[in-house]
LUMNUGU-944328 format. One line per field, with one value per residue (C-alpha): residue number from 1; x, y, z. Coordinates in Angstrom, 3 decimals. Layout:
BEGIN
resi [NUM|...] $
X [X|...] $
Y [Y|...] $
Z [Z|...] $
END
This chain:
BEGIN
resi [1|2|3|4|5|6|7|8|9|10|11|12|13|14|15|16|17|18|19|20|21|22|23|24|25|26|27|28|29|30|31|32|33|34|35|36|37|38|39|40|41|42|43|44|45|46|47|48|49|50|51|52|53|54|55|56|57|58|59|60|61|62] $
X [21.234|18.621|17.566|17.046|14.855|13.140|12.470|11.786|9.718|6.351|7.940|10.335|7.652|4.597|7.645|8.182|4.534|4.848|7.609|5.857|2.907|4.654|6.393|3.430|1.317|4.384|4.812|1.216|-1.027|-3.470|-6.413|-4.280|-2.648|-6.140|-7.649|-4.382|-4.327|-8.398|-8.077|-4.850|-7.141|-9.757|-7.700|-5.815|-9.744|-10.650|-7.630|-7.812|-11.169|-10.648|-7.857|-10.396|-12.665|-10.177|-11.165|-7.462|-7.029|-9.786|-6.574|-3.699|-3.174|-1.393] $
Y [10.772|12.911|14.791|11.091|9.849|12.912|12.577|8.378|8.342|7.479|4.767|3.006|2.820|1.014|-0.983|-2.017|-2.655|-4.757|-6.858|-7.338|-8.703|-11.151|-12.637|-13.211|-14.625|-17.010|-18.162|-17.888|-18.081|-15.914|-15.545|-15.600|-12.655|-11.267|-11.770|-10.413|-7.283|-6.867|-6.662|-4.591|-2.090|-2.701|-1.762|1.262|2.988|2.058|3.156|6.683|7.006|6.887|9.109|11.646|11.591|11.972|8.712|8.140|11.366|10.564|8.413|10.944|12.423|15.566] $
Z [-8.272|-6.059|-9.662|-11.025|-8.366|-8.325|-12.281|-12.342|-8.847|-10.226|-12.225|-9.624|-6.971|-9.512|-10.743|-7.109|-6.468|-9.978|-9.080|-5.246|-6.871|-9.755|-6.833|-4.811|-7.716|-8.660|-5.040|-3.114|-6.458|-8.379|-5.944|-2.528|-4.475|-5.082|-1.464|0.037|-2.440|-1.285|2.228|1.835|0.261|2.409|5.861|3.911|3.492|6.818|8.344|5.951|7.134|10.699|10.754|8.495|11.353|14.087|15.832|17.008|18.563|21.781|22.169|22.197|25.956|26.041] $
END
């Protein structure tokens, strides 16, 4: 089992992401889906950016 999701990993996870988004475009609509999928990538950057520049560690008290 652990050699199989090692070999399909790739695969299963963009199939996940595919099923995630048919569901939301059956129930919510094409450009909900769109808007939601946007600002989903959107706050990802942001938040990869901020951790890039160490913003959140003036936060971290040792």
């Amino acid at each position: 089992m652990e050699n199989f999701l090692k070999r399909y990993k790739y695969p299963l996870i963009f199939g996940g992401i595919g099923l995630i988004l048919a569901i939301l475009f059956i129930t919510v609509g094409f450009l909900k889906t769109i808007l939601l999928v946007i600002f989903t990538l959107i706050g990802s950057y942001l938040g990869y950016y901020l951790q890039s520049i160490g913003f959140f560690d003036q936060f971290k008290r040792y």
